[in-house]
N, CA, C, O and CB atoms as a CASP TS submission, in Angstrom:
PFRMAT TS
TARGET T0000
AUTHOR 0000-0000-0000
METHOD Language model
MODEL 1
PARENT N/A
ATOM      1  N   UNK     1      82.672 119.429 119.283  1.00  0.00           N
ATOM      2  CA  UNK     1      82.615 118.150 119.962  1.00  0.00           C
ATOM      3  C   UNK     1      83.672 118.088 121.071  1.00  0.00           C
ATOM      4  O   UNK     1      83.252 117.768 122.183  1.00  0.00           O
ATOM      5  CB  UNK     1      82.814 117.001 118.959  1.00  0.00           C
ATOM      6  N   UNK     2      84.926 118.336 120.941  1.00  0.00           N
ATOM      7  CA  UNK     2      85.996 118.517 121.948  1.00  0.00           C
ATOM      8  C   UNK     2      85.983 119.349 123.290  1.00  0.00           C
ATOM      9  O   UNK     2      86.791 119.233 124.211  1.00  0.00           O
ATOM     10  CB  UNK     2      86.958 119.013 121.275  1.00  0.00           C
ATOM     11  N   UNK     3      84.642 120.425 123.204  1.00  0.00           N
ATOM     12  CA  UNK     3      84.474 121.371 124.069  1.00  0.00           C
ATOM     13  C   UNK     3      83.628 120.714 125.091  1.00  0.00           C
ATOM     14  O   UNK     3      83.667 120.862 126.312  1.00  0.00           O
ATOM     15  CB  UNK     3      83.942 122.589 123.477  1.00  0.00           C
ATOM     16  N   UNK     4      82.656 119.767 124.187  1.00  0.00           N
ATOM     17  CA  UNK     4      81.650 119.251 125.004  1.00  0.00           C
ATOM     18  C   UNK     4      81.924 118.088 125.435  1.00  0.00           C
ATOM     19  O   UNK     4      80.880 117.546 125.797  1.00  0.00           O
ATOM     20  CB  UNK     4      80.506 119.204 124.471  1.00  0.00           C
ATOM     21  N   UNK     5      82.963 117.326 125.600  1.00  0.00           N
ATOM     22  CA  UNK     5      83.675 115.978 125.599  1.00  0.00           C
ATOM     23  C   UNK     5      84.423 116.408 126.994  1.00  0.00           C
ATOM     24  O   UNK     5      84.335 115.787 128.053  1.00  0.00           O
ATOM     25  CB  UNK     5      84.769 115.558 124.078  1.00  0.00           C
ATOM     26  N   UNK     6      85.219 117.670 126.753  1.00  0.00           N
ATOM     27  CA  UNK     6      86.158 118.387 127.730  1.00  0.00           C
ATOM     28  C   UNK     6      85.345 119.012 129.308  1.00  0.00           C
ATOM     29  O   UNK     6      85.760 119.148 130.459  1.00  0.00           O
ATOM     30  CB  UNK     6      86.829 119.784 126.750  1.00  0.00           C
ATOM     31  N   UNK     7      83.821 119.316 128.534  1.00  0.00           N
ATOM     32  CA  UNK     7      83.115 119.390 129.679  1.00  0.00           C
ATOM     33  C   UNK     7      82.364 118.481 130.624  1.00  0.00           C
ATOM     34  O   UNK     7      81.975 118.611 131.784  1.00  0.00           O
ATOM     35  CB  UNK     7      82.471 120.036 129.412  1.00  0.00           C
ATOM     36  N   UNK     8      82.297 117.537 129.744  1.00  0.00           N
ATOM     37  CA  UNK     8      82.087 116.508 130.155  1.00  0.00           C
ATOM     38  C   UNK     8      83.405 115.610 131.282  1.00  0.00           C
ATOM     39  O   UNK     8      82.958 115.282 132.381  1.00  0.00           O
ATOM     40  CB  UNK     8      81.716 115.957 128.881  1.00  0.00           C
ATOM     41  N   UNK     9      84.211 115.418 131.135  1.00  0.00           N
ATOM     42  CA  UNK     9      85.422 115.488 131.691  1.00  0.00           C
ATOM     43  C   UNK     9      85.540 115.457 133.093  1.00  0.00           C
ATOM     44  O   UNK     9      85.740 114.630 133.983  1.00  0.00           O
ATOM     45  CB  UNK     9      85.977 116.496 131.276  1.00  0.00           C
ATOM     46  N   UNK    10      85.180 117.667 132.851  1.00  0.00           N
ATOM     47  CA  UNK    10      85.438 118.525 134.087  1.00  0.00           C
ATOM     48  C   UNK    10      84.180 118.321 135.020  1.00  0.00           C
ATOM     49  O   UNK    10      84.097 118.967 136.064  1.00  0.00           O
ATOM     50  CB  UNK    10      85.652 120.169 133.685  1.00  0.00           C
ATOM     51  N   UNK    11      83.313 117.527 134.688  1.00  0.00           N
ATOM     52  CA  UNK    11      81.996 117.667 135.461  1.00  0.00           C
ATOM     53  C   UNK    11      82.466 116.216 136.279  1.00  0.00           C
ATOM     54  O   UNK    11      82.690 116.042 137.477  1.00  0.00           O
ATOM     55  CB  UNK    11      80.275 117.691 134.382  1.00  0.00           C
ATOM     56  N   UNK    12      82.528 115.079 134.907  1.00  0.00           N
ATOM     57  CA  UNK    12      82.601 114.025 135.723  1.00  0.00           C
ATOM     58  C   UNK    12      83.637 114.051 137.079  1.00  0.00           C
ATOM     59  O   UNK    12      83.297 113.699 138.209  1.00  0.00           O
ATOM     60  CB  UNK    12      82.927 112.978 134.816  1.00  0.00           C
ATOM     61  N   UNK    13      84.954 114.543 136.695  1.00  0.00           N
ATOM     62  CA  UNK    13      86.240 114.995 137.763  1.00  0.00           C
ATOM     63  C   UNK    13      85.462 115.655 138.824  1.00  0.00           C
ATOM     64  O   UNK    13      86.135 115.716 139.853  1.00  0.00           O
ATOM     65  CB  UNK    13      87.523 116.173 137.097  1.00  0.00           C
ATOM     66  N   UNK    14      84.519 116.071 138.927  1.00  0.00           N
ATOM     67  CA  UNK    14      83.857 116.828 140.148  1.00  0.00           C
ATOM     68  C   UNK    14      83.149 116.329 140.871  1.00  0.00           C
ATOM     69  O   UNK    14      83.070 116.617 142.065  1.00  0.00           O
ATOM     70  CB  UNK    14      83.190 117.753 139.946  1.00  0.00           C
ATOM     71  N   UNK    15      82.587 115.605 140.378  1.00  0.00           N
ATOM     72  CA  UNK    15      81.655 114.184 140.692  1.00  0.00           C
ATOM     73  C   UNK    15      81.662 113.020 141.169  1.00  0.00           C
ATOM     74  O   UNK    15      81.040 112.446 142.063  1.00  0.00           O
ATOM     75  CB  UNK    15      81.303 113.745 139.974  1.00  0.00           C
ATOM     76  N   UNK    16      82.709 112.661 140.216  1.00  0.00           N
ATOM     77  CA  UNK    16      83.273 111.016 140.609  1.00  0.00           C
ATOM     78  C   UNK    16      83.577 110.867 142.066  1.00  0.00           C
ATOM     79  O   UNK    16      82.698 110.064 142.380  1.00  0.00           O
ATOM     80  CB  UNK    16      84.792 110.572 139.803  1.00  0.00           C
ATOM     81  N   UNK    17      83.978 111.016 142.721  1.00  0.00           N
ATOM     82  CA  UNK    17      84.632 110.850 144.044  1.00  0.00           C
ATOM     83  C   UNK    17      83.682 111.264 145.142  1.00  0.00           C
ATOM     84  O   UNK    17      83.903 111.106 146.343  1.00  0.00           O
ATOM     85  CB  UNK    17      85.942 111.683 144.136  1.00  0.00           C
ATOM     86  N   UNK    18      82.689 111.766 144.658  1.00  0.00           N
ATOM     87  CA  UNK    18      81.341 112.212 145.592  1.00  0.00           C
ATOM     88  C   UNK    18      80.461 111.397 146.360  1.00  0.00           C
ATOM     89  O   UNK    18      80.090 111.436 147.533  1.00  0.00           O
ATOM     90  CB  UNK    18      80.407 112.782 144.840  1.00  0.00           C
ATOM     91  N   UNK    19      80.131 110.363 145.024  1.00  0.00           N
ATOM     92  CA  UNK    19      78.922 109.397 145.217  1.00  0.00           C
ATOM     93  C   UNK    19      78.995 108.151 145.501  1.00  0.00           C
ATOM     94  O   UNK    19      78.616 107.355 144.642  1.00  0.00           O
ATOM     95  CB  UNK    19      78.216 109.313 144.254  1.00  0.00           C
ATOM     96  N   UNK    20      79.585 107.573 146.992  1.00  0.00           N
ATOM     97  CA  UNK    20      79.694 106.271 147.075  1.00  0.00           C
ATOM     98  C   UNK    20      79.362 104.888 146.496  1.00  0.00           C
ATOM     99  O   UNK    20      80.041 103.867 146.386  1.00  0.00           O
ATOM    100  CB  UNK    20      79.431 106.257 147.774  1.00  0.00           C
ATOM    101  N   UNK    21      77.884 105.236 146.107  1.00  0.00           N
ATOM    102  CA  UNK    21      77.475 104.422 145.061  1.00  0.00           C
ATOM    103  C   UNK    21      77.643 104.100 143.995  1.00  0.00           C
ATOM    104  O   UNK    21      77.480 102.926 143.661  1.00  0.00           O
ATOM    105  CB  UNK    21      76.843 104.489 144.886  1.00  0.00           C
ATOM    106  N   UNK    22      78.012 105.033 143.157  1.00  0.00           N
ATOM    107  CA  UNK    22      78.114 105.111 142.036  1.00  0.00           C
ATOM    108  C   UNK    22      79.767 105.656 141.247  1.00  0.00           C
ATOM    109  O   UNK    22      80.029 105.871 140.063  1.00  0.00           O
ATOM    110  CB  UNK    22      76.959 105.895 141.870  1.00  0.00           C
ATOM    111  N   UNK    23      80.782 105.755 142.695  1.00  0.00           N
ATOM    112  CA  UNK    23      81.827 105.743 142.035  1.00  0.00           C
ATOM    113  C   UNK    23      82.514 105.320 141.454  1.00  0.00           C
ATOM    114  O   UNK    23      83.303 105.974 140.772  1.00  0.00           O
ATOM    115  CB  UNK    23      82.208 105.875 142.227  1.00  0.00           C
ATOM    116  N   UNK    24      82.461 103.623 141.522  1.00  0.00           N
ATOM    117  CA  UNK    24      83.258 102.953 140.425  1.00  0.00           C
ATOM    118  C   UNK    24      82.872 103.417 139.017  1.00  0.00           C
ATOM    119  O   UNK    24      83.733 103.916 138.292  1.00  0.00           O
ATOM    120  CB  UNK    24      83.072 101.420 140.498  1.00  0.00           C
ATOM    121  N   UNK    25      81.423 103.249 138.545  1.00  0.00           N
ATOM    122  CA  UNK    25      81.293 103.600 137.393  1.00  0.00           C
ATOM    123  C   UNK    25      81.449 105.414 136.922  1.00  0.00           C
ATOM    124  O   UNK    25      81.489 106.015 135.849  1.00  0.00           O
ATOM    125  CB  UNK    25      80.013 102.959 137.163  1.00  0.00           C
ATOM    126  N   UNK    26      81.493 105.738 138.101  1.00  0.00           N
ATOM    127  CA  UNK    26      82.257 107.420 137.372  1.00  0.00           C
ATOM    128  C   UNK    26      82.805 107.548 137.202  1.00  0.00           C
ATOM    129  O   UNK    26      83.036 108.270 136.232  1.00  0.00           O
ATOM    130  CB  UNK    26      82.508 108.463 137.529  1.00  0.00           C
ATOM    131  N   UNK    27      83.915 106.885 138.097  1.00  0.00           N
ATOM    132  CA  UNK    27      85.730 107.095 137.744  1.00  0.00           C
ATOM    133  C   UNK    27      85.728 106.330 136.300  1.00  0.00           C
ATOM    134  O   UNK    27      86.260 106.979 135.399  1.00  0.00           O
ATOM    135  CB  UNK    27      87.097 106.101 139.133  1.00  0.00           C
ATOM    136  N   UNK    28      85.288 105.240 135.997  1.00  0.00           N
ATOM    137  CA  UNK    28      85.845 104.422 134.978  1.00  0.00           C
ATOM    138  C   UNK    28      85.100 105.000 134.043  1.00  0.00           C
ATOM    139  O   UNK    28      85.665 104.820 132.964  1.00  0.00           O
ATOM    140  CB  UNK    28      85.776 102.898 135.072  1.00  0.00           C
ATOM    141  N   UNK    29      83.853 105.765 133.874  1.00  0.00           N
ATOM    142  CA  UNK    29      83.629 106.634 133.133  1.00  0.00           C
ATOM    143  C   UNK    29      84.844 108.053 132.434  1.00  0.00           C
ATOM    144  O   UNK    29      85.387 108.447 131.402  1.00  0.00           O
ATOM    145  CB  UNK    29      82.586 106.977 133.890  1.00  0.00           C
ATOM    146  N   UNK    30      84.705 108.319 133.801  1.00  0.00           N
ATOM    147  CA  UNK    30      86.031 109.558 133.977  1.00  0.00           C
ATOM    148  C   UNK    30      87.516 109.075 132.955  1.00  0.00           C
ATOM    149  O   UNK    30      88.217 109.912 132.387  1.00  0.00           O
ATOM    150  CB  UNK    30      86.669 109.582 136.076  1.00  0.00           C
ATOM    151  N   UNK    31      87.697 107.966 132.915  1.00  0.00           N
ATOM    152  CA  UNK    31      89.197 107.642 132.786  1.00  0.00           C
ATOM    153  C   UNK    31      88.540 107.214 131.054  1.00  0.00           C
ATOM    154  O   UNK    31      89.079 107.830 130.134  1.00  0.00           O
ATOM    155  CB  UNK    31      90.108 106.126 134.147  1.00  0.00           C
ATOM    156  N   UNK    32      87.667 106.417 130.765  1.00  0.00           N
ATOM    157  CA  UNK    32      87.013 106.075 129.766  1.00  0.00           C
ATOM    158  C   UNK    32      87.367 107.391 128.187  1.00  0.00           C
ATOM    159  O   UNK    32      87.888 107.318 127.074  1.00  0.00           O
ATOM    160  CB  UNK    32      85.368 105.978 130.483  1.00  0.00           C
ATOM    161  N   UNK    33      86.627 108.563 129.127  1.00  0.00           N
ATOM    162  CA  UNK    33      86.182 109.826 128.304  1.00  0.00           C
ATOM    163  C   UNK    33      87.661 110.669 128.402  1.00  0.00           C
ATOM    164  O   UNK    33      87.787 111.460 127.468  1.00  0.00           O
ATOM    165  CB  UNK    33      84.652 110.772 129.090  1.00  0.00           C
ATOM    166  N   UNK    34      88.757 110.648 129.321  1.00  0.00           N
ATOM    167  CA  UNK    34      90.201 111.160 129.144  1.00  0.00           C
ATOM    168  C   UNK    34      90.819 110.020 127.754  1.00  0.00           C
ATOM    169  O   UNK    34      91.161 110.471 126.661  1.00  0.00           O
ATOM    170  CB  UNK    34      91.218 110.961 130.938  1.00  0.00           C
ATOM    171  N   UNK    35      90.852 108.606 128.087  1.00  0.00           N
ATOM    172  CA  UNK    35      91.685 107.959 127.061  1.00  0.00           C
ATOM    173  C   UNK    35      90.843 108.532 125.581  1.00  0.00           C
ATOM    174  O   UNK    35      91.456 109.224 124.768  1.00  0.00           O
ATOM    175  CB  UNK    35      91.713 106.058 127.319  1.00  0.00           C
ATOM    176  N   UNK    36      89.822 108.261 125.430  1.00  0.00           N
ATOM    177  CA  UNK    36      88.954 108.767 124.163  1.00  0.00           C
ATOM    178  C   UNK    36      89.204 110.227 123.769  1.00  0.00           C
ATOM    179  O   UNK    36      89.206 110.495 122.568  1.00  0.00           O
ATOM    180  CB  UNK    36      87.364 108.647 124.467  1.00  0.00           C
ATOM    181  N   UNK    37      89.387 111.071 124.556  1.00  0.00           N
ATOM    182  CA  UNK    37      89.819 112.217 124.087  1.00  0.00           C
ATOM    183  C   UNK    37      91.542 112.392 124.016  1.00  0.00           C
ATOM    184  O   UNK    37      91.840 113.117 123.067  1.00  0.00           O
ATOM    185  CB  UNK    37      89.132 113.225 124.966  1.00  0.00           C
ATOM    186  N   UNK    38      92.453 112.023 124.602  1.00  0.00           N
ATOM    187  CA  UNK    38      93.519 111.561 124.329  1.00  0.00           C
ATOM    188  C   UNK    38      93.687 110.929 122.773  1.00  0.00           C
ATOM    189  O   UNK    38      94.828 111.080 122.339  1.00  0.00           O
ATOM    190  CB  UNK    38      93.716 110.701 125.363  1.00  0.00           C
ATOM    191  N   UNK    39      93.108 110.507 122.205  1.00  0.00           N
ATOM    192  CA  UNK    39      92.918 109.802 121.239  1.00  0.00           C
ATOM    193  C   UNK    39      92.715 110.537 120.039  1.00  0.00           C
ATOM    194  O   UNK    39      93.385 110.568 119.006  1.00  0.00           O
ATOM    195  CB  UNK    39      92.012 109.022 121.505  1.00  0.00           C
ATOM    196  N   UNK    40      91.454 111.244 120.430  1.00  0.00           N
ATOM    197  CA  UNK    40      90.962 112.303 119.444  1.00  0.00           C
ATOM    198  C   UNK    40      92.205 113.478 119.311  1.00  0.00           C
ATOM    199  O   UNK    40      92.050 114.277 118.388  1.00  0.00           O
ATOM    200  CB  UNK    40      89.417 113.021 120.058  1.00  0.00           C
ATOM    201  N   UNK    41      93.087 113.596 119.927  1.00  0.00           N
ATOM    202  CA  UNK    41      94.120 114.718 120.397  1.00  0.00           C
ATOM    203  C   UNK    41      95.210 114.429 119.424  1.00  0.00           C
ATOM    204  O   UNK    41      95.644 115.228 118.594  1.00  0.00           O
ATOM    205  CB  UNK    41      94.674 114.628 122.076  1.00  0.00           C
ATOM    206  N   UNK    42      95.735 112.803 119.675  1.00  0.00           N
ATOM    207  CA  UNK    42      96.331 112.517 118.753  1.00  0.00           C
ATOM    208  C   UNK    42      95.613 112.319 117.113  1.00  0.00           C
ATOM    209  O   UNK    42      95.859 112.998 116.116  1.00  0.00           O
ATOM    210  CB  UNK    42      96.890 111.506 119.305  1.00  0.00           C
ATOM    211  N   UNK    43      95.122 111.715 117.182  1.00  0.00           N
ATOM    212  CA  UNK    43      94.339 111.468 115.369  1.00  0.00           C
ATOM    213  C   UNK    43      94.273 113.136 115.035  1.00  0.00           C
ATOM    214  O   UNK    43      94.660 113.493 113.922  1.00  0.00           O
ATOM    215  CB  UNK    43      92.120 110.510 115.291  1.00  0.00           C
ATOM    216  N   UNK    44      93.817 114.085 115.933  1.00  0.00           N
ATOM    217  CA  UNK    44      93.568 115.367 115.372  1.00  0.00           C
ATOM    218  C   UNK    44      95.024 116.182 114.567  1.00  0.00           C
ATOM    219  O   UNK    44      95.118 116.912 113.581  1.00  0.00           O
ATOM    220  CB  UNK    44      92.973 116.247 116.694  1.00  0.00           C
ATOM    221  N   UNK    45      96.161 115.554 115.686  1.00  0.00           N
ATOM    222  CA  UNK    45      97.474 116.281 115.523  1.00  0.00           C
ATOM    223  C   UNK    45      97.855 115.623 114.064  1.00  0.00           C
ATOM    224  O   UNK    45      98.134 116.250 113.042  1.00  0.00           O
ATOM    225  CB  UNK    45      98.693 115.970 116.884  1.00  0.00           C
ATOM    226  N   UNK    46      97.787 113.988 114.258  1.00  0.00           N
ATOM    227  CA  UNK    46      98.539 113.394 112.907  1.00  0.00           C
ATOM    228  C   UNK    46      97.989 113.706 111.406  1.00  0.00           C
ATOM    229  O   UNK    46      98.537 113.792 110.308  1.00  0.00           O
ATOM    230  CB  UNK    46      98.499 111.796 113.005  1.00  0.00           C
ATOM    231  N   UNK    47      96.675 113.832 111.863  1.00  0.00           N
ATOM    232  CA  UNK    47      95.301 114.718 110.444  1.00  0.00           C
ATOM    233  C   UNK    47      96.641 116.193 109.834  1.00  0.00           C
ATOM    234  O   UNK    47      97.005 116.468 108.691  1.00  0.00           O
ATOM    235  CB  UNK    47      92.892 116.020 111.842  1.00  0.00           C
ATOM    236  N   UNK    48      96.938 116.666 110.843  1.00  0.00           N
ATOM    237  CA  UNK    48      97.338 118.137 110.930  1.00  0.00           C
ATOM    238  C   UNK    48      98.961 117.663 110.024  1.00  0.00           C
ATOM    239  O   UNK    48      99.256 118.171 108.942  1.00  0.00           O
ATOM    240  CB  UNK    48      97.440 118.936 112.970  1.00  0.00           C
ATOM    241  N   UNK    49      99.410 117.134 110.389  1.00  0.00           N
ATOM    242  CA  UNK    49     100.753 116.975 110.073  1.00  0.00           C
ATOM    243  C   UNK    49     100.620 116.074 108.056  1.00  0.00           C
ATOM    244  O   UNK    49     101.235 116.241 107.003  1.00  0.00           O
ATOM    245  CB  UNK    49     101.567 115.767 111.702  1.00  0.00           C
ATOM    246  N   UNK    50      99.528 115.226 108.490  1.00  0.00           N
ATOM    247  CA  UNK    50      99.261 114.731 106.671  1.00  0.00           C
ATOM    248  C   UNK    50      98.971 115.716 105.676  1.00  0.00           C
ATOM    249  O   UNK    50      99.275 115.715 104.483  1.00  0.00           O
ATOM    250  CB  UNK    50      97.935 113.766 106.413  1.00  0.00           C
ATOM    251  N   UNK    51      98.162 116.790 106.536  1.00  0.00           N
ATOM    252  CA  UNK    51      97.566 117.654 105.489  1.00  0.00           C
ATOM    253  C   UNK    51      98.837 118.571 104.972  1.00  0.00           C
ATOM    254  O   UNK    51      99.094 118.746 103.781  1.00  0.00           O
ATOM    255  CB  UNK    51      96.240 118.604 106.132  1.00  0.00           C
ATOM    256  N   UNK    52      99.555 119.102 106.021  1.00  0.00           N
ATOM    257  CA  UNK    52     101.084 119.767 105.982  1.00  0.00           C
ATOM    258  C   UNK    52     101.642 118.735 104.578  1.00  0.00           C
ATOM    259  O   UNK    52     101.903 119.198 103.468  1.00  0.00           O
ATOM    260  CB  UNK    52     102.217 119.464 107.854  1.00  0.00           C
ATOM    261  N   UNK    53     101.728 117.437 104.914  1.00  0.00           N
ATOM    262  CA  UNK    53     102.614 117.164 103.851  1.00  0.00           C
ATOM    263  C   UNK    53     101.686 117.596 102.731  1.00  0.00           C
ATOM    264  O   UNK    53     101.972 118.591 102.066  1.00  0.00           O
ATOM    265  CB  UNK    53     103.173 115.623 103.778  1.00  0.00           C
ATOM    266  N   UNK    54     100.619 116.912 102.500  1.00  0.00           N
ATOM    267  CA  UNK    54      99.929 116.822 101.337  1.00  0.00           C
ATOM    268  C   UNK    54      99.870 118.395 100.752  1.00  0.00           C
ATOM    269  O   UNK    54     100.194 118.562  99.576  1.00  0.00           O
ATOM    270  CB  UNK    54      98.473 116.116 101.629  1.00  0.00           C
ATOM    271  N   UNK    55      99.559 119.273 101.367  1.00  0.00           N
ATOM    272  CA  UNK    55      99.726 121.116 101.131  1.00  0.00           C
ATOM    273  C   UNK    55     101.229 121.059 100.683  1.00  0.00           C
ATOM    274  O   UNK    55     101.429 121.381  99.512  1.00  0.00           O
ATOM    275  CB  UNK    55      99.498 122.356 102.859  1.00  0.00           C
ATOM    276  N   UNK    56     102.638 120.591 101.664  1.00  0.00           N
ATOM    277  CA  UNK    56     103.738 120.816 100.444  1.00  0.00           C
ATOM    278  C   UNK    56     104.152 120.441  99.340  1.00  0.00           C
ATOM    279  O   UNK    56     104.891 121.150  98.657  1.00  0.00           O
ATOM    280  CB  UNK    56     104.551 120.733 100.642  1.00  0.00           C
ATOM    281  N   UNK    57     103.563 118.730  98.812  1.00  0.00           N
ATOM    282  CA  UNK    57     103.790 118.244  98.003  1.00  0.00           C
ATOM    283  C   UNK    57     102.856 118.563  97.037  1.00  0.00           C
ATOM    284  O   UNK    57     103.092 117.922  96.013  1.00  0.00           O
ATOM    285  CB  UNK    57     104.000 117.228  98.289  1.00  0.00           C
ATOM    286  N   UNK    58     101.588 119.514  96.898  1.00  0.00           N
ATOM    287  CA  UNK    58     100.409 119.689  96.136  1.00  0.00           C
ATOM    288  C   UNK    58     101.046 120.208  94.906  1.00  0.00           C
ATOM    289  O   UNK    58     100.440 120.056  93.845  1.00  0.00           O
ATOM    290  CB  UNK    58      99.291 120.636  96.789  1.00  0.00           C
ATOM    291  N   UNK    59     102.244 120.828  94.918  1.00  0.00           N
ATOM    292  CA  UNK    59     102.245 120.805  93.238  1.00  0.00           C
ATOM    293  C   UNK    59     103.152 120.020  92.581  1.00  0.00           C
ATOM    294  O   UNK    59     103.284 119.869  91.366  1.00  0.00           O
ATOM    295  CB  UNK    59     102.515 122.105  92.627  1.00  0.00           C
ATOM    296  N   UNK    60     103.750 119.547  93.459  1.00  0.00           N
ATOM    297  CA  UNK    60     104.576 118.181  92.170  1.00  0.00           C
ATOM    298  C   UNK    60     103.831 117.164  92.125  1.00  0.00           C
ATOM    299  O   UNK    60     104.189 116.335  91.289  1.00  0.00           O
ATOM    300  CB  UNK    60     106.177 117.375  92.546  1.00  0.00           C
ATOM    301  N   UNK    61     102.484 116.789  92.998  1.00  0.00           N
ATOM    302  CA  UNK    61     101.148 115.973  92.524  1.00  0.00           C
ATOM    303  C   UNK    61     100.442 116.870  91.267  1.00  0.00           C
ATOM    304  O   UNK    61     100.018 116.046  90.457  1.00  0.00           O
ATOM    305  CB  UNK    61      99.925 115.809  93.970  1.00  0.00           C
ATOM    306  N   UNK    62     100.194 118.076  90.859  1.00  0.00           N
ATOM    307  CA  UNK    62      99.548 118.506  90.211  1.00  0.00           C
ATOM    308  C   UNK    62     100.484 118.560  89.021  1.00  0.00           C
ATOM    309  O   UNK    62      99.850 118.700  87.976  1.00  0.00           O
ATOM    310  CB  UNK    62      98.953 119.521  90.741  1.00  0.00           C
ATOM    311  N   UNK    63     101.784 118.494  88.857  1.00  0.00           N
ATOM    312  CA  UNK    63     102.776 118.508  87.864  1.00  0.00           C
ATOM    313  C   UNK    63     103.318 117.052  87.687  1.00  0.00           C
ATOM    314  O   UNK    63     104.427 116.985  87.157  1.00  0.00           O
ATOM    315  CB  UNK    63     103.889 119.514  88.239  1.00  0.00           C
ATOM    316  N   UNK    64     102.886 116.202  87.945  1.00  0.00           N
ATOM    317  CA  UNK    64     103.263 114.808  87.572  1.00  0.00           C
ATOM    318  C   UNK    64     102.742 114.579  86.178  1.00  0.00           C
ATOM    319  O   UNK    64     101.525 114.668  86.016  1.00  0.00           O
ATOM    320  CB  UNK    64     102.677 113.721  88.587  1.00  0.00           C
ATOM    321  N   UNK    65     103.384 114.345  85.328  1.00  0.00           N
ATOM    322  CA  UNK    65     103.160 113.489  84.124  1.00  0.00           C
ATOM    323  C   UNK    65     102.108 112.473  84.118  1.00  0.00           C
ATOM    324  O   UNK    65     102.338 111.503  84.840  1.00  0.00           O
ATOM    325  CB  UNK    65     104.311 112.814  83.834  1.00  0.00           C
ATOM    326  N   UNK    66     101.475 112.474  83.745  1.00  0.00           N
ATOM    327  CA  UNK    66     100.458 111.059  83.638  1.00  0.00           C
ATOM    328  C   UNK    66     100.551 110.795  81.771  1.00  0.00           C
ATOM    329  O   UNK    66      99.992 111.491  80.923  1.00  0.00           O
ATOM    330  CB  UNK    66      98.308 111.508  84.354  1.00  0.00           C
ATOM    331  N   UNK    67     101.261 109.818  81.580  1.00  0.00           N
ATOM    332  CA  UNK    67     101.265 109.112  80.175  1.00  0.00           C
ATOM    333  C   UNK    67      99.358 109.080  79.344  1.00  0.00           C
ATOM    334  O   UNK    67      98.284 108.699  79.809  1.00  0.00           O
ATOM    335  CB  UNK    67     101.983 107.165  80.609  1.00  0.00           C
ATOM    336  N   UNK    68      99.623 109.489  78.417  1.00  0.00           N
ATOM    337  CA  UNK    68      97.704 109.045  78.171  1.00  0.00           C
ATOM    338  C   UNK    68      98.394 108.208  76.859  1.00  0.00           C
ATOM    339  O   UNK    68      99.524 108.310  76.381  1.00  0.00           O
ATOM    340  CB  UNK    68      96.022 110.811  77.625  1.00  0.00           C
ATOM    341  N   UNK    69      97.367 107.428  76.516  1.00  0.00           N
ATOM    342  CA  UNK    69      97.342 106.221  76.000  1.00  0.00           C
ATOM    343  C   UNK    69      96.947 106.190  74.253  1.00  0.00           C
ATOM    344  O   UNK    69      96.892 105.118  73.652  1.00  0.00           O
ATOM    345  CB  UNK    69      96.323 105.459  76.928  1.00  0.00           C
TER
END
């Protein structure tokens, strides 16, 4: 999805500034599909960094005591 988001991007950036008519809505397209992938960039990194914790803490979650009743 990121490849095709990214190409999407590089096409619109080629484009936008071409078509008198239709440049407002390319650029704001253009800027639209950078913040959205900006986005995805971050959520992807912070995914990356939870899983890090959750992978170091995986065995004192698997060695916790749970009381049974």
């Amino acid at each position: 999805m990121k490849e095709k988001t990214e190409n999407l991007i590089k096409r619109l950036e080629l484009i936008k500034d071409s078509d008198p008519f239709n440049k407002r809505i390319l650029n704001d397209c253009f800027d639209h599909f950078r913040t959205l992938q900006d986005e995805v960039d971050r959520l992807i990194y912070h995914n990356n960094n939870l899983m890090n914790v959750i992978y170091q803490n995986q065995t004192e979650l698997e060695n916790i005591d749970v009381p049974t009743r």
